[in-house]
C-alpha positions as CSV (number, residue, x, y, z in Angstrom):
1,X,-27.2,-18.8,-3.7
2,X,-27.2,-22.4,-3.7
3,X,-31.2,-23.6,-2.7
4,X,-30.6,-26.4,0.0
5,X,-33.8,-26.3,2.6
6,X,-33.0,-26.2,6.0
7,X,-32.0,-29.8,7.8
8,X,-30.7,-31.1,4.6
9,X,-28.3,-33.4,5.2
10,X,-24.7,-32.8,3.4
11,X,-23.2,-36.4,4.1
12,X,-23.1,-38.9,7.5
13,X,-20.5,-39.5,9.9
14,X,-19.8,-42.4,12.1
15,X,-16.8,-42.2,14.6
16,X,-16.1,-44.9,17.6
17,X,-13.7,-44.9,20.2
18,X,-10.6,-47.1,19.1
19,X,-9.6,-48.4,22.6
20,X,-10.0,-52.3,23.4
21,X,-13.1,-52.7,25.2
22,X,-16.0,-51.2,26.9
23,X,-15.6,-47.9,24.6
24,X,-16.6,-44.5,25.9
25,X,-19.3,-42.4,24.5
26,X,-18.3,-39.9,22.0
27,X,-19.2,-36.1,21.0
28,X,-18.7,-34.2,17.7
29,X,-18.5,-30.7,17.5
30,X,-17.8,-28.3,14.4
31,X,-15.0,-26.0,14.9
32,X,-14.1,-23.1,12.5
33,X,-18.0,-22.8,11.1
34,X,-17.8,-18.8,10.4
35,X,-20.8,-18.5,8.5
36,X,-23.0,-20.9,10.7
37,X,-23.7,-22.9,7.3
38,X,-24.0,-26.1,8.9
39,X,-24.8,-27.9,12.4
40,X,-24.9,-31.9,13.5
41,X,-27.7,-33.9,13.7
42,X,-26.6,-36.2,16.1
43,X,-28.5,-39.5,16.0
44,X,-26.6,-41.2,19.0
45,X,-24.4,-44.2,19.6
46,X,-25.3,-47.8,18.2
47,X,-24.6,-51.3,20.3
48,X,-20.8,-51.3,19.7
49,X,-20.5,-47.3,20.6
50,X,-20.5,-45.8,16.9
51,X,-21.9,-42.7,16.7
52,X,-23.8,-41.6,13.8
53,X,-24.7,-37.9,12.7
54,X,-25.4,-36.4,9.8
55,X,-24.2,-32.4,8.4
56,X,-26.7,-30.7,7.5
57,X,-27.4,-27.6,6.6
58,X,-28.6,-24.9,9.6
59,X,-31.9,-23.2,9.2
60,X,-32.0,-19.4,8.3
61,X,-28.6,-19.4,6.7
62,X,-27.9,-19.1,2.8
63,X,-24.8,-20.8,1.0
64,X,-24.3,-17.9,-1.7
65,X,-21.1,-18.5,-3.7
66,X,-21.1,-15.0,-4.3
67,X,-20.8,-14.6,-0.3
68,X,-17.5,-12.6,-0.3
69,X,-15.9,-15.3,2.3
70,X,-16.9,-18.1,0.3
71,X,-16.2,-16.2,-3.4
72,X,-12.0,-15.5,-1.7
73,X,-11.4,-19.2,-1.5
74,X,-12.9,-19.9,-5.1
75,X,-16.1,-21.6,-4.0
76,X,-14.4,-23.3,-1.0
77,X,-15.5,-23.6,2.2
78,X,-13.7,-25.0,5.1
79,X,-13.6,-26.1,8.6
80,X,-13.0,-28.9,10.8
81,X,-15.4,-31.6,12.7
82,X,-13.6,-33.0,15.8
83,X,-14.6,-36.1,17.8
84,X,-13.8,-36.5,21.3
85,X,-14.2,-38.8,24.5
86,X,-16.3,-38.0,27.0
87,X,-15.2,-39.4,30.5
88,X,-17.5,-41.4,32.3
89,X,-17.2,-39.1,36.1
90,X,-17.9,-36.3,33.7
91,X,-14.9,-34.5,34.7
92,X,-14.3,-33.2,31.0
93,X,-12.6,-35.3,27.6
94,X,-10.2,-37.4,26.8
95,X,-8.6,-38.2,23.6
96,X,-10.4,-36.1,20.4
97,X,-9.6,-36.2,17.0
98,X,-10.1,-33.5,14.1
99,X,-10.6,-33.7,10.7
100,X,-10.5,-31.0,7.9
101,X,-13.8,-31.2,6.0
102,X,-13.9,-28.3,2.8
103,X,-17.6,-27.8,1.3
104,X,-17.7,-26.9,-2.8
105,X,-20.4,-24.4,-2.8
106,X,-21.0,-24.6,-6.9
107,X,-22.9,-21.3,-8.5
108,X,-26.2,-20.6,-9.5
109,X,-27.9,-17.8,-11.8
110,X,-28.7,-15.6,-9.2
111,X,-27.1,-12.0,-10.3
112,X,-28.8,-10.0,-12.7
113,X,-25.9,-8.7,-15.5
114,X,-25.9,-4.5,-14.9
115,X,-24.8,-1.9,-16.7
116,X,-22.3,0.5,-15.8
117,X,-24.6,3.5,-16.6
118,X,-28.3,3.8,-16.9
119,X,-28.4,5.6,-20.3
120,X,-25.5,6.1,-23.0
121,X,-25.3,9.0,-25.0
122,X,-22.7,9.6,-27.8
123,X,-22.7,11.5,-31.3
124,X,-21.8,9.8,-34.3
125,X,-21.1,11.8,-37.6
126,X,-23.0,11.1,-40.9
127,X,-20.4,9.7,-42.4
128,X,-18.9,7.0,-40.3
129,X,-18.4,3.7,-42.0
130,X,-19.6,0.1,-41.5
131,X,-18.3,-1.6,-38.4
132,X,-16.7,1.1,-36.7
133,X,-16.9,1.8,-32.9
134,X,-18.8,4.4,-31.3
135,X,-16.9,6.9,-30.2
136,X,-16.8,7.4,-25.9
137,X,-19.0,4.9,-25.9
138,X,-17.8,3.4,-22.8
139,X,-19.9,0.2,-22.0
140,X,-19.2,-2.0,-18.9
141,X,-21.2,-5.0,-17.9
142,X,-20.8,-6.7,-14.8
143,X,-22.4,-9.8,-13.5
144,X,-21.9,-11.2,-10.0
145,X,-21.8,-14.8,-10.9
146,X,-19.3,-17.0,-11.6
147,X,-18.3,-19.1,-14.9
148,X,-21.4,-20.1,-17.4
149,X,-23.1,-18.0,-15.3
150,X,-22.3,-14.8,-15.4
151,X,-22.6,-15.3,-19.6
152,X,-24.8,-12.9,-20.8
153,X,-26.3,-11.3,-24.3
154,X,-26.2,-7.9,-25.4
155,X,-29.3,-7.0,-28.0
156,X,-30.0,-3.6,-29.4
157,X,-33.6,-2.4,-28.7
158,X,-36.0,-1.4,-31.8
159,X,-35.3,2.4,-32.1
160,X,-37.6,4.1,-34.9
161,X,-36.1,4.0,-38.4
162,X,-32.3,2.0,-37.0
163,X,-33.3,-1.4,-37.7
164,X,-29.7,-3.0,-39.1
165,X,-28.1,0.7,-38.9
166,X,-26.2,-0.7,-35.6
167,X,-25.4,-3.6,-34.0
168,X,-23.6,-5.2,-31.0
169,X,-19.8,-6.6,-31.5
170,X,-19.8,-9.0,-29.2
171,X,-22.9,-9.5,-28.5
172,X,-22.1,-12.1,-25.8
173,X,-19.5,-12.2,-23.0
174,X,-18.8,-13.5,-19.5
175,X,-19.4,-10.8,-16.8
176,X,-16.5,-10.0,-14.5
């Protein structure tokens, strides 16, 4: 979940009619926004008919990398901006143009590491040597998060009269 407060602005844009002369007004729209991450803040056209808006981010959404669209495309996220001419009798648009613009949404500790099971159980004989596994002791971690992230420690807790009988081998990993 990546903390970005409501209205914040992502980057500018500023798009003007090409044509030779008294250029016509322009409109952006976003096209392709699935998640409803972002909206325009559309500012409005300058003396020589640039228009200036800035993407920011729309209020009561979340950018989580770990938001399954967002987590298939490796943190990606895509869609398009067009610009288009808006004829002066207001009988619809002339020319538009569209441009791809991809969002990195980058990771943050947000996913607790869990544990596949709530309690583990297994019987060890007497005589087991140093270093050896546990037997059916079948452990599996799993954290949500992505690269340094999703790193995590395992640390035995104080059990009366096993202090330095067992330990953890490793005792850090990267949650899958």
């Amino acid at each position: 979940m990546v903390l970005l407060l409501q209205g914040t602005a992502i980057f500018d844009i500023k798009v003007r009619d090409g044509d030779t002369g008294r250029p016509r007004n322009l409109e952006l729209e976003i096209l392709g926004d699935e998640e409803n991450f972002f909206q325009l803040d559309v500012r409005g056209h300058d003396a020589q008919g640039i228009l200036s808006a800035s993407l920011v981010k729309s209020p009561g959404t979340i950018l989580d990398r770990e938001l399954p669209s967002v987590l298939a495309e490796g943190g990606l996220y895509a869609f398009k901006v067009r610009a288009r001419e808006v004829l002066e009798d207001g009988s619809g648009y002339g020319d538009e143009a569209v441009t791809d613009v991809t969002i990195v949404i980058t990771d943050v500790n947000d996913m607790l590491p869990t544990f596949n099971r709530d309690v583990y159980r297994v019987a060890v004989p007497e005589d087991v040597g140093p270093d050896t596994p546990l037997p059916d002791l079948n452990m599996i971690v799993s954290d949500g998060d992505v690269s340094e992230n999703a790193q995590y420690e395992l640390v035995l807790q104080s059990q009366e009269n096993a202090q330095g009988v067992f330990s953890v081998y490793p005792n850090k990993a990267i949650g899958r």
